[in-house]
C-alpha positions as CSV (number, residue, x, y, z in Angstrom):
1,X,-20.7,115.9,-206.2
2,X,-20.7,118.1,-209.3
3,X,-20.1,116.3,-212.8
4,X,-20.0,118.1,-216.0
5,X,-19.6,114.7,-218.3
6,X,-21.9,114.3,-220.9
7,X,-21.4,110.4,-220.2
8,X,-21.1,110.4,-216.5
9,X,-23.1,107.3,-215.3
10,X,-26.5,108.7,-213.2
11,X,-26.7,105.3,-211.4
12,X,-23.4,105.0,-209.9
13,X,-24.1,108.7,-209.2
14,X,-26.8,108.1,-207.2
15,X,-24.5,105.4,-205.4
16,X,-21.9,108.3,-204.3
17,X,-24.5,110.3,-202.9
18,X,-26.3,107.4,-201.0
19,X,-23.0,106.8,-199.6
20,X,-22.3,110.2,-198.7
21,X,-25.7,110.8,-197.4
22,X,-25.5,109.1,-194.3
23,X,-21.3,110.0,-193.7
24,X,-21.2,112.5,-190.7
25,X,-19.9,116.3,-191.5
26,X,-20.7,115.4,-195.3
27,X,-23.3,117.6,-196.2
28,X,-25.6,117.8,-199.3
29,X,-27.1,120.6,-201.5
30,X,-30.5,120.9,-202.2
31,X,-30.4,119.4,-206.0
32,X,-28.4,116.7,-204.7
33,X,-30.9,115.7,-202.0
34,X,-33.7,115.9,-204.8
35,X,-32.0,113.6,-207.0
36,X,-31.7,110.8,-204.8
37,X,-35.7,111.4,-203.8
38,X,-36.4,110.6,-207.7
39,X,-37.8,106.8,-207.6
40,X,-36.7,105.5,-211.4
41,X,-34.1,105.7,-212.7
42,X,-35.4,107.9,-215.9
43,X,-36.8,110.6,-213.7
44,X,-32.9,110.9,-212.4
45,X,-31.2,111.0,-215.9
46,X,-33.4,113.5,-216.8
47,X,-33.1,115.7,-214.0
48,X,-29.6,115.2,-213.7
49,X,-29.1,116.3,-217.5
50,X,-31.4,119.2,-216.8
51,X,-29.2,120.7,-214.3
52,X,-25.8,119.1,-214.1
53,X,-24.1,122.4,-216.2
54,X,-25.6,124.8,-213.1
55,X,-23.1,125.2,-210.4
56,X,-23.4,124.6,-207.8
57,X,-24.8,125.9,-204.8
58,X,-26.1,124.7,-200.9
59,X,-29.2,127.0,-199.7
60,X,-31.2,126.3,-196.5
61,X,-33.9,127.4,-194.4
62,X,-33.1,129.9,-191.2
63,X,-35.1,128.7,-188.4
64,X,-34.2,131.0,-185.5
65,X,-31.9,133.8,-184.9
66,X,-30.2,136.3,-181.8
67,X,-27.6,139.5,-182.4
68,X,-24.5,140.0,-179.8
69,X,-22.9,143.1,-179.5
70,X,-19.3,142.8,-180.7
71,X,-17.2,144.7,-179.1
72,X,-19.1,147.3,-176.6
73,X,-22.0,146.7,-174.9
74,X,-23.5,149.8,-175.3
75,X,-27.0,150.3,-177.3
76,X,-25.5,151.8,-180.6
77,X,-22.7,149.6,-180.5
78,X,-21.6,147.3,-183.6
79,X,-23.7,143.9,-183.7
80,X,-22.9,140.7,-184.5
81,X,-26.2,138.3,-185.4
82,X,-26.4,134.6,-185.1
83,X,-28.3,132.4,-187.2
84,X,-29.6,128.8,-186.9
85,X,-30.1,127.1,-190.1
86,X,-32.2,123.9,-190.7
87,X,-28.9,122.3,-191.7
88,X,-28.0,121.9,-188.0
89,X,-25.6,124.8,-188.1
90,X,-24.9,128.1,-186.0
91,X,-23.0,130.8,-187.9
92,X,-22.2,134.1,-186.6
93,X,-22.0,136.8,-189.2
94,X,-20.6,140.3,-189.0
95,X,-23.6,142.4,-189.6
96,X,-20.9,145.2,-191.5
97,X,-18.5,142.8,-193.9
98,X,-21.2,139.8,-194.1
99,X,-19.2,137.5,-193.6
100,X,-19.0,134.1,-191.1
101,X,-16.9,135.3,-188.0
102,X,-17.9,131.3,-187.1
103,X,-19.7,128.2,-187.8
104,X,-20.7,125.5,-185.3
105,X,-22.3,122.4,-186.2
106,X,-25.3,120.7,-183.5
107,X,-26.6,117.1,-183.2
108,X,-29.9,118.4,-183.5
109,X,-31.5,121.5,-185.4
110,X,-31.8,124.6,-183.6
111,X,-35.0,125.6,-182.1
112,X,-34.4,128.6,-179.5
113,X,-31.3,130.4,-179.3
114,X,-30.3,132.8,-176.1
115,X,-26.6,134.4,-175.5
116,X,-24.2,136.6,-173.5
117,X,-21.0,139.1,-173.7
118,X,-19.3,140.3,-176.3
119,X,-18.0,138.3,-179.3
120,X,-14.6,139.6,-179.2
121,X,-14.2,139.4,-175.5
122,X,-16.0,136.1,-174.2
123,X,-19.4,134.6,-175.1
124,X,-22.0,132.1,-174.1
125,X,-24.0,130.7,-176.5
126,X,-27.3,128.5,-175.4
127,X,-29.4,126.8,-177.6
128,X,-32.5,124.7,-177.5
129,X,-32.8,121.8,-180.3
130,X,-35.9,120.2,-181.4
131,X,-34.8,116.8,-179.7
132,X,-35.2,118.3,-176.4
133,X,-31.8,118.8,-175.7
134,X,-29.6,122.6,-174.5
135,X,-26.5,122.9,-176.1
136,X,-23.9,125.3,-175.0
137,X,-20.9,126.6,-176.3
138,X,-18.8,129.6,-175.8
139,X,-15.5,130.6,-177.2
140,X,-12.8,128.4,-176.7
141,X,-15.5,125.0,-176.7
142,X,-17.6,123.3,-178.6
143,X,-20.9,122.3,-178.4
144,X,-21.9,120.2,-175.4
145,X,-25.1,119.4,-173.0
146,X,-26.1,121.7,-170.9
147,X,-29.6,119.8,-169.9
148,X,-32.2,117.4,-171.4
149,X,-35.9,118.4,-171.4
150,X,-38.7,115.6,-171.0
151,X,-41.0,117.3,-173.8
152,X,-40.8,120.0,-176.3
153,X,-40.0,123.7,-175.4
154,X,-42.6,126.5,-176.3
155,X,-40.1,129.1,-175.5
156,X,-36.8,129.6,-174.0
157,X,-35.3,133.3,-173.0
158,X,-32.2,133.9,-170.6
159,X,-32.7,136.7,-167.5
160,X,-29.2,137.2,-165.4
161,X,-27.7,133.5,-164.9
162,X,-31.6,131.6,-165.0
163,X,-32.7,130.2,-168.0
164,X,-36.4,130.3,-168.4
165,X,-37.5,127.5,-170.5
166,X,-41.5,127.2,-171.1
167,X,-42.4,123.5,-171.9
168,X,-45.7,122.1,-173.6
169,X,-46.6,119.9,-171.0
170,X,-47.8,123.4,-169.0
171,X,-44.6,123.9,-166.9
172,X,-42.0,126.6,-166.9
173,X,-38.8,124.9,-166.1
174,X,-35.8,127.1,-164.5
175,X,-32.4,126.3,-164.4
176,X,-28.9,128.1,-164.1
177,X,-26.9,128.6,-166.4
178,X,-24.8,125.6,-165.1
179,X,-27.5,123.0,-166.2
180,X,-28.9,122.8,-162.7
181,X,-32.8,122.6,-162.5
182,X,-33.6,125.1,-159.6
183,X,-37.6,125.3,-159.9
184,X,-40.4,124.4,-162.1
185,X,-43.9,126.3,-162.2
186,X,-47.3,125.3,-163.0
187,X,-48.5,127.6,-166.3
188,X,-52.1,128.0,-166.2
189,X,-52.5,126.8,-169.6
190,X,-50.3,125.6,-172.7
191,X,-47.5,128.5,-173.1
192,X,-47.6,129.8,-176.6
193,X,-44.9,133.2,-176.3
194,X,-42.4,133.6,-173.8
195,X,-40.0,137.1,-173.4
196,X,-37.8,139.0,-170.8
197,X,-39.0,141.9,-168.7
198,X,-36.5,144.1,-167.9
199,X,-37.5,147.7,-166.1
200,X,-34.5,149.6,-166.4
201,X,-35.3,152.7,-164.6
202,X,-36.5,150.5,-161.4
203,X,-33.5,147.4,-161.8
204,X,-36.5,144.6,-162.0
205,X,-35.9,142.1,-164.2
206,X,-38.5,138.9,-165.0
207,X,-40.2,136.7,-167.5
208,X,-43.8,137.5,-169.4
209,X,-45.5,134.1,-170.4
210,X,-48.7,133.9,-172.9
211,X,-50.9,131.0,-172.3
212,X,-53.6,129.6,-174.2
213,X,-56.5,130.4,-171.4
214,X,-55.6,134.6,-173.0
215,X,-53.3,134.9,-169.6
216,X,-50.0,136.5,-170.0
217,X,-48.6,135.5,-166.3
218,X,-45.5,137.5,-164.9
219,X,-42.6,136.0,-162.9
220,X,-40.1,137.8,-160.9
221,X,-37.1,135.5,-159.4
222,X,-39.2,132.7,-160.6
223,X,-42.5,133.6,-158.4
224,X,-45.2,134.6,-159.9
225,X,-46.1,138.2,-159.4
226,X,-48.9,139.1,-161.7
227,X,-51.2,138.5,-164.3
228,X,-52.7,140.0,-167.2
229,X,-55.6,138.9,-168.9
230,X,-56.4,140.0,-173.0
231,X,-58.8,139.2,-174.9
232,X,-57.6,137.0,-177.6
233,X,-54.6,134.4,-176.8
234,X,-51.4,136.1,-177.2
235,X,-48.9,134.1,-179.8
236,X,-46.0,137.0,-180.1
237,X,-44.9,139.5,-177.6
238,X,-41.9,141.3,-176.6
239,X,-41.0,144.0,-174.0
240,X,-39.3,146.8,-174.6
241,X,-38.8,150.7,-175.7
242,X,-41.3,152.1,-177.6
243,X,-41.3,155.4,-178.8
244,X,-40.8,157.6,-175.4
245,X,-41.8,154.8,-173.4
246,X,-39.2,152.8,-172.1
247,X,-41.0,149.8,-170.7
248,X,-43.6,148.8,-172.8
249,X,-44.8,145.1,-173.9
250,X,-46.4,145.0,-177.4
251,X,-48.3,141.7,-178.2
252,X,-50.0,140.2,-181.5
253,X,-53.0,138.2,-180.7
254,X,-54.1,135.3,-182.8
255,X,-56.6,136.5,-185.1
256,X,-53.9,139.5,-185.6
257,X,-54.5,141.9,-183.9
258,X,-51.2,144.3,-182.4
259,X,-52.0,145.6,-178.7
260,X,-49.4,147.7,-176.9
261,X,-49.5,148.0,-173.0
262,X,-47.2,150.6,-171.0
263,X,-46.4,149.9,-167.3
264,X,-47.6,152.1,-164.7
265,X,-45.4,154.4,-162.9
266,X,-45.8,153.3,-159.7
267,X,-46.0,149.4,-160.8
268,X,-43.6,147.6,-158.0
269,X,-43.6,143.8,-159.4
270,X,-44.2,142.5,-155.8
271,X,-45.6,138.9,-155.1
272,X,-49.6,139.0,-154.6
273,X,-51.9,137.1,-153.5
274,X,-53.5,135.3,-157.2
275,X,-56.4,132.8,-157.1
276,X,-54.9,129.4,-158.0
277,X,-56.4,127.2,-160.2
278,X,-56.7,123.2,-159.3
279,X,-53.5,122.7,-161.4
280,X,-51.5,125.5,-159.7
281,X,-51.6,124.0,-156.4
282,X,-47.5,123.5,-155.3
283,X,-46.2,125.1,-157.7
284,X,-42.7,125.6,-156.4
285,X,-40.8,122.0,-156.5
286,X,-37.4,123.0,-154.8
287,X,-34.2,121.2,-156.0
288,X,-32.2,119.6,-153.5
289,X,-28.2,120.1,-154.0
290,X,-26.1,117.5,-155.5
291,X,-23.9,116.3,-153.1
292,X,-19.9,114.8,-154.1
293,X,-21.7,111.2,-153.7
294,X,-24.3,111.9,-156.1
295,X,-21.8,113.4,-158.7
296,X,-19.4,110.7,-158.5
297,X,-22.0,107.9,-159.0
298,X,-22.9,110.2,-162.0
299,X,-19.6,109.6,-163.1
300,X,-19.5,105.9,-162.8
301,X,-22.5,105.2,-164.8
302,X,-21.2,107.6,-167.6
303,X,-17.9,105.7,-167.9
304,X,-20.1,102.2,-167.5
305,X,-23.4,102.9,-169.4
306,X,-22.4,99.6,-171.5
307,X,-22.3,97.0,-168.8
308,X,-25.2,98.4,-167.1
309,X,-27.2,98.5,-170.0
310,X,-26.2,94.5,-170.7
311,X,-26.9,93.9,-166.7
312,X,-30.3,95.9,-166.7
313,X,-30.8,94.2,-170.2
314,X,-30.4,90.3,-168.5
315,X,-32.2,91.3,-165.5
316,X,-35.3,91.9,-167.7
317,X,-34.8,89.1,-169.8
318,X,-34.5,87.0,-166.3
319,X,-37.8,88.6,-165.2
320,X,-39.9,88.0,-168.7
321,X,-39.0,84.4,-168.1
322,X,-39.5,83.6,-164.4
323,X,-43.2,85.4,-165.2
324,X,-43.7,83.1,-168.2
325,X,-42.4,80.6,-166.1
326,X,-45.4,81.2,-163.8
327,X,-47.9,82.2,-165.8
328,X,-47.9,78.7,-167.4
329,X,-47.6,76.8,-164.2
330,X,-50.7,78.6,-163.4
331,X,-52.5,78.2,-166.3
332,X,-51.6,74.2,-166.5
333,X,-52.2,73.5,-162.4
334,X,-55.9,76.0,-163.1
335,X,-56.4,75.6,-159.4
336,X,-58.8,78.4,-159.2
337,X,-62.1,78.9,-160.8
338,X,-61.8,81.5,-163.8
339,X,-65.1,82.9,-163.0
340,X,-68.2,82.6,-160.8
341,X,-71.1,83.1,-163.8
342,X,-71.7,79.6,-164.2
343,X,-72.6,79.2,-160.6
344,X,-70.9,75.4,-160.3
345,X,-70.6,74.0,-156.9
346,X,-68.9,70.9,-156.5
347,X,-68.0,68.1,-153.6
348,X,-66.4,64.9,-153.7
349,X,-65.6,62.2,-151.3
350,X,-63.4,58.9,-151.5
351,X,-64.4,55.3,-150.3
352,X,-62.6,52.3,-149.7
353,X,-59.4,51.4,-148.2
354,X,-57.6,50.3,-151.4
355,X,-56.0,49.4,-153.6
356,X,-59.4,50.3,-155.3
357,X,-61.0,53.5,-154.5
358,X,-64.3,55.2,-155.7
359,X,-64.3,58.5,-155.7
360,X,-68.3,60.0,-155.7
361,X,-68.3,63.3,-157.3
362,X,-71.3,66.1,-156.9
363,X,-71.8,68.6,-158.7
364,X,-74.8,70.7,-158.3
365,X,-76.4,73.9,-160.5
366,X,-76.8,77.0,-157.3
367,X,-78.6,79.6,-160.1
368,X,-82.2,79.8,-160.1
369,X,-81.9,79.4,-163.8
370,X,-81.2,77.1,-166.6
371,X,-79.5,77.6,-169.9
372,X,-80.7,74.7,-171.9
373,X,-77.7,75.1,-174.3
374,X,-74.7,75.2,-171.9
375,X,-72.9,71.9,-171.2
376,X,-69.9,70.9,-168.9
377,X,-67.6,68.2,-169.3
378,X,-65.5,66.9,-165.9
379,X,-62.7,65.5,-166.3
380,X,-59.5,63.8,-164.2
381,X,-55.8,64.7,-164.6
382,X,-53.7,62.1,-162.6
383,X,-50.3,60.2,-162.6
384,X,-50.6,57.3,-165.0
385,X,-47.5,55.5,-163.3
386,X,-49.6,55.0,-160.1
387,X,-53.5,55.3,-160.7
388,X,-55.6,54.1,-163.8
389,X,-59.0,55.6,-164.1
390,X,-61.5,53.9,-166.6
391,X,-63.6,57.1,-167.1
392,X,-61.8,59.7,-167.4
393,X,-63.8,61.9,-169.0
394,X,-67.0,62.6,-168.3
395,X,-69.5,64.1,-169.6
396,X,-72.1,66.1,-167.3
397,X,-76.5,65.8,-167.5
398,X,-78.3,69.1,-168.1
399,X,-77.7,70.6,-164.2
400,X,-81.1,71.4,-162.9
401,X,-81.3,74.7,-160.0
402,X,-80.7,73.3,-157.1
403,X,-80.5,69.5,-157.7
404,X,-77.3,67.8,-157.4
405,X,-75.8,65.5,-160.2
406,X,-73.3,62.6,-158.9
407,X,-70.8,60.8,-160.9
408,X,-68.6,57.7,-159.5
409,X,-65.4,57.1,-160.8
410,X,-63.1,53.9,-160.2
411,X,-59.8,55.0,-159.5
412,X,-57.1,51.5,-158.9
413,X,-53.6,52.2,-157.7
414,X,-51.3,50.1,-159.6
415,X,-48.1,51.1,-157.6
416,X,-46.2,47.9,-156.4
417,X,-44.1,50.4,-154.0
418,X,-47.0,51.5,-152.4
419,X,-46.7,55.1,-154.1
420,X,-49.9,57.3,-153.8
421,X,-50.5,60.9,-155.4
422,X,-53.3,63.8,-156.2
423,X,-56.4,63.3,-158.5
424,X,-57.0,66.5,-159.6
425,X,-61.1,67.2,-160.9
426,X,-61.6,70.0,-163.4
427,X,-65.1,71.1,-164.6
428,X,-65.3,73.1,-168.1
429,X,-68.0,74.0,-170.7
430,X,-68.1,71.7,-173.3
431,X,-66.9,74.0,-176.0
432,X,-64.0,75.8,-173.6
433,X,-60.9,74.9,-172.3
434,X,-60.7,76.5,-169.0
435,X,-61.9,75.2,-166.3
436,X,-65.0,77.0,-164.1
437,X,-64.3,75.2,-161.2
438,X,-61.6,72.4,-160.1
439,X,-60.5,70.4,-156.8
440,X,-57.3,68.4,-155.6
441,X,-58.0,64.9,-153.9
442,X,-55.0,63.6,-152.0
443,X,-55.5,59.8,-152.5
444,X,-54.7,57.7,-149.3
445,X,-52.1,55.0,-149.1
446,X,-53.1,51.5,-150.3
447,X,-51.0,48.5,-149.3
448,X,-51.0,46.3,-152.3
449,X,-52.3,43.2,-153.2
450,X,-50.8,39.7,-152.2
451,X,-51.7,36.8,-154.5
């Protein structure tokens, strides 16, 4: 939006670009995006007349970057370097003309970038985004999913058709370049630099991983061949010629220091036997392959992620109310004690053949102490259609150790059908509502009374 009106209205300026803001493929520039993070509506008018003559302009931030040759793969051949910007956006520029040979746009902005082949022939393009997910493209397709990590990448470089991606959570995760997870390794610390190694003179290829514990651990086909320990933790390397050395890994440490290592003639790069730490212990997790049943069902929850959402979705809610369901029953019935620190026993017994019973209730105190302060209260839950209980709440004496307290209660059954039912006794502390202790008495059947 780019007004030059002396009496263009600021507010319903700030509308448009509010609108705009949120539109996909509708990008801002900079001032724009600083003019709707103005609060009042004073601090906009100013700004707004401050710089709405300038033309203008979209700037941002490039935060990662690869070169692929363009034609010819040879060492001196003509590059072609690709840039990720924090816009979202991958642009390949011609590194002679400066200008965009292409520009693709990504959910997500780019973290990691790694590619193959030659622009002007065919190309693969794979890049890591700060959600989590790879992205790949090549030159005939837009962007899709390659494979979704389960936590942020450290580092991500491509050897042959593996894809080496180092992951916070202290795992290197390999896939092909398919998607496919083939392996994951246990680092033996937090991976902070990751880079290719690549021995031309000898055809061995691998990976060179920095770890927090000052480790710099070398894979070869995804085993773990060797390790090399420095003396400060390693936050930058990368391998390649130096001077007349053609294999040679220079590393910058984190209080700055530059180190340079060359590789011994006679170095072979063969598994050894390495002390493994506690973590290290299985490190290999082999991938089974995905049968035709496994992809198809794949395909049926893509094409029905809706309705199984809205099942999974009434399944839960079904759950979360059976358990509510429960929990209250439980909590209303309180058949069971909710703890044993008040050290209650109780017994109760029922006399008489009806339609007037007495129930005698004992309680008695089975601690060898006494707290003068604590009180209980007993009390009687029962069907009002059938019984009628004169006391029905009563409360208890101080409970000496090891003396029993009884309490009679009168319980009449007033059914003319001859209906009978449960008496259920519940003992609490006076100033609580749970009970400590409770009991079910099945009343017997009483005949009733003939006048």
């Amino acid at each position: 939006i780019h007004s030059r009106e002396e009496n263009f209205d600021f507010e319903n300026l700030a509308d448009v670009l509010t609108t705009l803001r949120y539109q996909p493929g509708i990008p801002l520039s900079q001032r724009s995006r600083i003019f709707l993070n103005l609060s009042s509506a004073e601090e906009r008018a100013a700004y707004a007349k401050a710089n709405h003559q300038k033309p203008l302009s979209r700037t941002s931030n490039i935060v990662a970057m690869s070169a692929m040759k363009k034609s010819v793969p040879d060492e001196t051949g003509v590059s072609c370097l690709i840039v990720a910007t924090e816009e979202a956006e991958i642009q390949i520029m011609d590194c002679v003309a400066f200008t965009v040979l292409r520009k693709v746009e990504l959910p997500s902005v780019p973290v990691f970038i790694q590619n193959s082949g030659l622009f002007d022939v065919d190309y693969k393009i794979f890049v890591i985004c700060r959600d989590g997910v790879c992205y790949f493209f090549d030159r005939d397709s837009e962007p899709r999913i390659l494979f979704t990590l389960s936590t942020h990448a450290a580092g991500f470089v491509k050897v042959n058709a593996n894809l080496f991606v180092a992951c916070t959570d202290e795992t290197l995760h390999v896939y092909d370049d398919a998607g496919r997870i083939k392996h994951i390794r246990r680092l033996r610390g937090r991976p902070l630099a990751i880079c290719e190694l690549d021995v031309k003179d000898k055809g061995i290829t691998g990976v060179l991983v920095s770890t927090s514990e000052s480790v710099i651990q070398i894979f070869r086909k995804t085993e773990l061949v060797d390790e090399l320990k420095t003396n400060e933790n390693v936050i930058a390397l990368t391998f390649g010629r130096y001077d007349r050395e053609d294999s040679t890994l220079v590393t910058v440490t984190g209080n700055g220091a530059l180190e340079v290592f060359f590789v011994r003639r006679k170095a072979t790069f063969e598994k050894k036997e390495i002390a493994k730490t506690s973590r290290e212990v299985g490190l290999a997790i082999k991938m089974p392959k995905m049968e035709q049943a496994y992809l198809d069902q794949i395909e049926v929850e893509k094409k029905n992620t809706q309705s199984m959402m809205n099942n999974f979705q009434y399944d839960l809610s079904r759950i979360r109310l059976m358990a509510g369901r429960e929990m209250l029953s439980i909590h209303r019935k309180a058949l069971a004690p909710s703890t044993d620190i008040y050290g209650i026993s109780m017994t109760v017994s029922v006399f008489g053949v009806g339609p007037v019973f007495k129930l005698k209730i004992s309680v008695t105190n089975t601690k060898e102490t006494i707290d003068l302060k604590q009180r209980f209260v007993l009390g009687l839950i029962f069907n009002r259609h059938i019984f009628t209980i004169e006391r029905k709440v009563v409360v208890l004496p101080l409970l000496l150790p090891g003396k029993s307290t009884t309490v009679e209660v009168i319980v009449r059954n007033t059914s003319e059908n001859g209906e009978t039912g449960d008496v259920k006794i519940l003992i609490t502390p006076r100033e609580k509502t749970k009970p400590v202790i409770s009991s079910i008495v099945s009343m017997p059947i009483a005949e009733p009374l003939s006048v």
